[in-house]
VOGU-3710 file (C-alpha; in Angstrom, 3 decimals, decimal comma):
1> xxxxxxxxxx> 3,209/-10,658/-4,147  4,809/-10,179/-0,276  3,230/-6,804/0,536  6,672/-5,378/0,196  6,608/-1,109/-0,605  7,492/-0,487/-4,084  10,471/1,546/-2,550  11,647/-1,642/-1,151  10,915/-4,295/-4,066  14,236/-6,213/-4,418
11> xxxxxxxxxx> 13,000/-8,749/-6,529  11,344/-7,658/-10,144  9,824/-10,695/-12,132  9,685/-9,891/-15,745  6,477/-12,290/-17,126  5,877/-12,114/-20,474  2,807/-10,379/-21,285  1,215/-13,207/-23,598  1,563/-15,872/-20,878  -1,522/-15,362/-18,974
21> xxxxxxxxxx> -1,159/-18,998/-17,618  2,144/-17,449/-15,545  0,383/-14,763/-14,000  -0,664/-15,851/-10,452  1,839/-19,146/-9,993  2,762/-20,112/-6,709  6,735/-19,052/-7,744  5,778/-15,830/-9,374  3,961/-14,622/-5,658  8,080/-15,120/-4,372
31> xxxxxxxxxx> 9,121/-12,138/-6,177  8,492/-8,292/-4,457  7,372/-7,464/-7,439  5,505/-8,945/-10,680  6,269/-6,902/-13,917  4,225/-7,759/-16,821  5,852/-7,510/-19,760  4,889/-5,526/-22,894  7,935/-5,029/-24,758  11,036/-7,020/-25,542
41> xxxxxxxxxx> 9,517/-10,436/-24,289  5,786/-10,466/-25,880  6,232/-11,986/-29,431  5,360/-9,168/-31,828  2,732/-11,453/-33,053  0,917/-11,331/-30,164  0,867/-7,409/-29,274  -3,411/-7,528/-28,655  -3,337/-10,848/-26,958  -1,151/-9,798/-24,704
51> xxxxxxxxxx> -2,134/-6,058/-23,855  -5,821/-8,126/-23,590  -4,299/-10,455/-20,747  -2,583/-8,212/-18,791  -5,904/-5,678/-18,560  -8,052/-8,639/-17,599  -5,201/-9,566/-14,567  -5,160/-5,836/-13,735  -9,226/-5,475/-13,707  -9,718/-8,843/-12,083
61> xxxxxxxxxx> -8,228/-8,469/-8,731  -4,191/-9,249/-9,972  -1,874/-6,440/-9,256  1,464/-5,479/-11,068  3,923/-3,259/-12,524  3,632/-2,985/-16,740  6,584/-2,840/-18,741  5,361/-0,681/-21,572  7,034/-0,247/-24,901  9,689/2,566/-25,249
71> xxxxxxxxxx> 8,000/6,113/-25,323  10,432/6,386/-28,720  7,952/3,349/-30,715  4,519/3,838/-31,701  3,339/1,068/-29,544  3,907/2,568/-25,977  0,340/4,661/-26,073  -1,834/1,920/-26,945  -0,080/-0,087/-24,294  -0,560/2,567/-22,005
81> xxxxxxxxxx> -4,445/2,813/-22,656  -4,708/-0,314/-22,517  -3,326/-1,264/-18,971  -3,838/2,338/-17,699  -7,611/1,898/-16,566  -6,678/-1,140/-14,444  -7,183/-0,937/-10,733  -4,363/-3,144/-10,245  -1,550/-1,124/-11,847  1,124/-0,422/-9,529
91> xxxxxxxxxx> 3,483/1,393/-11,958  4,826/1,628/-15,128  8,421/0,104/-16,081  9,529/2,390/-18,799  12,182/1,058/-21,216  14,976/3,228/-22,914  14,387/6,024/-21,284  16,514/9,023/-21,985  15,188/12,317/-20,804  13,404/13,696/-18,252
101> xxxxxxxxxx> 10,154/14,652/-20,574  9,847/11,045/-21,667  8,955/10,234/-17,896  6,854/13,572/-17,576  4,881/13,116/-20,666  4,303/8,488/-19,919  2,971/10,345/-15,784  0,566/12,329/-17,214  -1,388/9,444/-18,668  -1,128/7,851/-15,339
111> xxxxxxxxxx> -3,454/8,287/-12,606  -2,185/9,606/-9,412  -0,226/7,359/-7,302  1,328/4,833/-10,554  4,467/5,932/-10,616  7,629/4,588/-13,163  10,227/2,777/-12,878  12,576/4,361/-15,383  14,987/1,961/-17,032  18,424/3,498/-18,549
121> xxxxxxxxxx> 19,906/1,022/-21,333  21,136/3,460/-23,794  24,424/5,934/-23,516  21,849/9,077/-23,839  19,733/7,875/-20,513  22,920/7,165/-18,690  24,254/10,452/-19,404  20,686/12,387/-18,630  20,905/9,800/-15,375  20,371/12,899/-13,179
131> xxxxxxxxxx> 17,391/14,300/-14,951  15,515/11,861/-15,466  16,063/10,750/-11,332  14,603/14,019/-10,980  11,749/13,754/-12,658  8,287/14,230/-11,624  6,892/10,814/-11,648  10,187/8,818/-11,534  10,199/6,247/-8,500  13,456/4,357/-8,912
141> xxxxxxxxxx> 16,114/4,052/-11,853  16,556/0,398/-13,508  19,609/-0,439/-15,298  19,014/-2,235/-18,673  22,496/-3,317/-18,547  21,597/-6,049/-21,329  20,419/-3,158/-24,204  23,245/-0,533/-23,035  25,946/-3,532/-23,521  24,396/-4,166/-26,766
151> xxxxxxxxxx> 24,859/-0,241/-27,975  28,610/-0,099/-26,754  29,514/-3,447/-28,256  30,473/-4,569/-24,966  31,249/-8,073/-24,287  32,894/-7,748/-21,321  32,429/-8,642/-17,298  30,989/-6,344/-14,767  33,887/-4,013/-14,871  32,954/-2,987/-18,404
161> xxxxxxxxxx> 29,867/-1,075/-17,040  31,040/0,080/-13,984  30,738/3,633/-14,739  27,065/3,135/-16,033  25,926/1,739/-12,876  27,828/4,062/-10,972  26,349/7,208/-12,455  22,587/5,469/-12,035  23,481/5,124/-8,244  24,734/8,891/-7,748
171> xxxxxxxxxx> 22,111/10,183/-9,583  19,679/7,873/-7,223  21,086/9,366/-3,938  21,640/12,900/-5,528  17,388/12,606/-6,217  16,626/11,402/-2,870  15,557/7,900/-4,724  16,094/4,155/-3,125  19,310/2,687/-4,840  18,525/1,555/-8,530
181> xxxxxxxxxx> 17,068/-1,758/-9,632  20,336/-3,855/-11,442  19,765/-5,362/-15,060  18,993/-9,121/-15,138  21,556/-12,037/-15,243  20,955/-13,846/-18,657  21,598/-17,341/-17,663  18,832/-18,112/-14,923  20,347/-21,791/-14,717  24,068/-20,374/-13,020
191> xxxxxxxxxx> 23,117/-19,469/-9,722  26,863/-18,854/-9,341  27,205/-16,390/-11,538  23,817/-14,634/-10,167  25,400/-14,499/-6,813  28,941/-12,858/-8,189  26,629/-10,713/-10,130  24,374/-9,860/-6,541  27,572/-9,159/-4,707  29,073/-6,688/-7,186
201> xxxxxxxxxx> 25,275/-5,007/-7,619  25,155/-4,638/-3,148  28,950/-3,251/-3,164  27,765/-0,309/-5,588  24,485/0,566/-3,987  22,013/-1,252/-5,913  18,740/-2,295/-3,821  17,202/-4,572/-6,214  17,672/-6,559/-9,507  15,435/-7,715/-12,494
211> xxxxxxxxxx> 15,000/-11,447/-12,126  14,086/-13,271/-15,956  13,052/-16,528/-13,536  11,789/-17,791/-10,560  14,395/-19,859/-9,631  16,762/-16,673/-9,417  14,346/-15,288/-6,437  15,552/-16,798/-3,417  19,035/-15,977/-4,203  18,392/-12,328/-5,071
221> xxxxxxxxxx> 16,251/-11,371/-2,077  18,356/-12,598/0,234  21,460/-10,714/-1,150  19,625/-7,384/-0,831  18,222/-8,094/2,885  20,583/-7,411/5,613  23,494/-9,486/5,872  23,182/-11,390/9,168  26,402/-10,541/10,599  25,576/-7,094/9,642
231> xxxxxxxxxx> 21,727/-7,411/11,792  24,052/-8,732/14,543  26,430/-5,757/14,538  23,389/-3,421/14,539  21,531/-5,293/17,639  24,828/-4,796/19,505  25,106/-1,113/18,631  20,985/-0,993/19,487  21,802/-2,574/22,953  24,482/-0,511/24,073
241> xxxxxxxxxx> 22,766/3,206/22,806  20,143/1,487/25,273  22,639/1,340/27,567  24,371/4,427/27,554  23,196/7,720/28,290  26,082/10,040/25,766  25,407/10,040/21,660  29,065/8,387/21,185  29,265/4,867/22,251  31,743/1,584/22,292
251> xxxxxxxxxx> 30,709/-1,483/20,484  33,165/-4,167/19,036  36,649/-2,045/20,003  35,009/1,010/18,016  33,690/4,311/18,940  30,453/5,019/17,097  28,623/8,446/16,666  24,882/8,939/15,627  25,683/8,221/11,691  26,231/4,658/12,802
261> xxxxxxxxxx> 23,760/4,354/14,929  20,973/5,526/12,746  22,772/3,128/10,270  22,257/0,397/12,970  18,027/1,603/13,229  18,380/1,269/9,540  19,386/-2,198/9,454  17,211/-3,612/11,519  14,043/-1,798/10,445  15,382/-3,185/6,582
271> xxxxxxxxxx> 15,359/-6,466/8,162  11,972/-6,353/10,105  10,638/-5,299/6,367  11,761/-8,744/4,617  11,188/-11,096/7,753  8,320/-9,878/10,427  9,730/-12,245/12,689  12,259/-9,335/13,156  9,849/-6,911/14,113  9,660/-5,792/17,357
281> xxxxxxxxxx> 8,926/-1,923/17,330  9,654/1,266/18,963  11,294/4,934/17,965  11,600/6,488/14,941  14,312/5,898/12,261  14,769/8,188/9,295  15,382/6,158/6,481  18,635/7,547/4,631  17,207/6,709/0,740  14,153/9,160/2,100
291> xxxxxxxxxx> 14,128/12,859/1,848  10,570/13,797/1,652  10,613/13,884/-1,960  7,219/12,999/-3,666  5,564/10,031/-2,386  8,394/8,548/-0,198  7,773/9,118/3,326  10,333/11,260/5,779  10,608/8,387/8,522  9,372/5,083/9,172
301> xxxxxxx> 8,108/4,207/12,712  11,318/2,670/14,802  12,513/-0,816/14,910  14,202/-1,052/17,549  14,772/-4,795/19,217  14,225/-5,848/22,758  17,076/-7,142/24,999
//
C-alpha cells in the first residue's frame, strides 16, 4: 500500500480471501487500500482456507482491511477470531450493515485503533444511515450499491440510487465522517463507464470507491485527487491571501471570503497527500470532513505553496 490515512483511502481493492497468490502483487500495492475478502468473493468451499491465508498475511508482516461476513450469518465471529489477533489488521469492512449495534457489538471484538468500514446495501441500513455514521467504531460509510440494487429490483442507471447515495453522504457530513466509499463498477474491462460512474460518485460527495480490479486503480485515484484546474485555482487564491493583508480578497474576477480560502488550504493539502511532489508546508488548515470526532484529528499541519 501508499501510506495513504485510512480517512483518505480512495482506492479499496477487494482480493478474494482464498487467493493468497494475489496478496502482495506489484498492482495490488497501487490501491490506498487492500481489503481482503471474506464474504461474497471466497468460494463457500473454501471458508478455512481462506480465513487461514488472510491470518498468515496479517501475522507475517502484510497489512489490510478484512471484509468479514455480515454480523446477520453465523460465519462473521469465526471470521472475526480468526483475523482479529493479526498485527496487520487495519479495519474491518462490515457488509449489510443496518443498525448502529451491529457496528457496536463487531468494535468490541476489535482491539483499539481497528476501526469499520460500515457498508449499507440493504433499504434498512440506508434508512438507519445516520445511526450507524454515528456509531462508536464506525470510520467511513461504504455503499454496496450492487446488493441494495439487487433488494429493490433495480436495473436502472445511476439515477435509480440517487437518493441512497445521497442519504449515505448527509449522514457522513452530519457524523463528522470523510465522504463515503462508492460501490464498485461491475465491468472492470469499461474504463468508460468507470469514469461516468467516478464523475457522478465526486459530484455527490463521495471520496472513494470499491475497485473489483487493478486495472480500475489509476482511473479511480485520480478522479478523487484534486482536479488540476481546481489545484491551480487554489495556488492563485494561496498567492494572493499572501498578498493581501484584509480576510476578503480578488482572484479570477471574484471576491472570496475565508470559506474559500480554507477551501483553497484544503485543496492543496488533499493534493500534497496523493503526490508529495506537492508538498511544500507551512500553516495550519482545518480539514472540513474533521470535527474532532473519535480518532480523526482537528487539523492537519498547513500546506501552503511557495511563490
Amino acid at each position: 500500500m501508499k501510506g495513504i490515512s485510512r480517512v483518505d483511502a480512495r482506492t479499496w481493492l477487494l482480493v478474494p480471501g482464498d487467493r493468497p497468490d494475489q496478496f502482495s502483487t506489484p498492482e495490488v500495492c497501487e490501491a490506498d487500500a487492500l481489503v481482503l475478502d471474506l464474504a461474497n468473493n471466497a468460494a463457500p468451499e473454501n471458508v478455512e482456507l481462506a480465513r487461514h491465508a488472510v491470518a498468515r498475511h496479517l501475522a507475517g508482516g502484510g497489512n489490510a482491511w478484512v471484509r468479514v461476513n455480515g454480523s446477520d450469518t453465523d460465519l462473521c465471529s469465526g471470521d472475526l477470531r480468526a483475523v482479529v489477533a493479526g498485527p496487520g489488521l487495519r479495519g474491518v469492512v462490515l457488509p449489510r450493515t443496518e443498525s448502529a449495534d451491529q457496528v457496536r457489538a463487531v468494535k468490541a471484538q476489535l482491539r483499539a485503533g481497528v476501526m469499520i468500514v460500515a457498508m449499507l446495501e440493504t433499504a434498512a441500513g440506508i434508512e438507519n444511515a445516520d445511526g450507524i455514521a454515528a456509531a462508536h467504531g464506525t470510520l467511513r460509510l461504504a455503499f454496496g450499491s450492487p446488493g441494495l440494487g439487487r433488494e429493490l429490483g433495480i436495473a436502472g442507471g445511476t439515477a435509480a440510487l440517487l437518493y441512497a447515495r445521497s442519504r449515505l453522504v448527509m449522514a457522513s457530513c452530519a457524523a463528522g465522517l470523510p465522504g463515503p466509499i462508492d460501490g464498485p463498477s461491475l465491468d472492470f474491462d469499461d474504463i468508460v463507464g468507470l469514469g461516468e460512474d467516478l464523475r457522478h460518485s465526486v459530484g455527490l460527495g463521495f471520496t472513494g470507491k470499491l475497485c473489483l480490479h487493478s486495472r480500475q486503480l489509476r482511473t479511480t485515484n485520480s478522479a478523487f485527487a484534486p482536479a488540476p484546474s481546481k489545484l491551480a485555482w487554489a495556488r492563485r487564491v494561496l498567492a494572493a491571501t499572501r498578498a493581501s493583508p484584509t480576510s476578503v480578497i480578488r482572484v479570477d474576477g471574484e471576491m472570496l471570503d475565508w470559506q474559500h480560502i480554507d477551501d483553497a488550504r484544503h485543496t492543496v493539502v488533499r493534493a500534497a497527500l496523493f503526490d508529495p511532489a506537492e508538498a511544500r508546508l507551512r500553516e495550519t488548515v482545518v480539514h472540513p470532513f474533521r470535527n474532532g470526532r473519535r480518532d480523526a484529528p482537528t487539523a492537519r499541519p498547513s500546506r501552503r505553496l511557495d511563490s
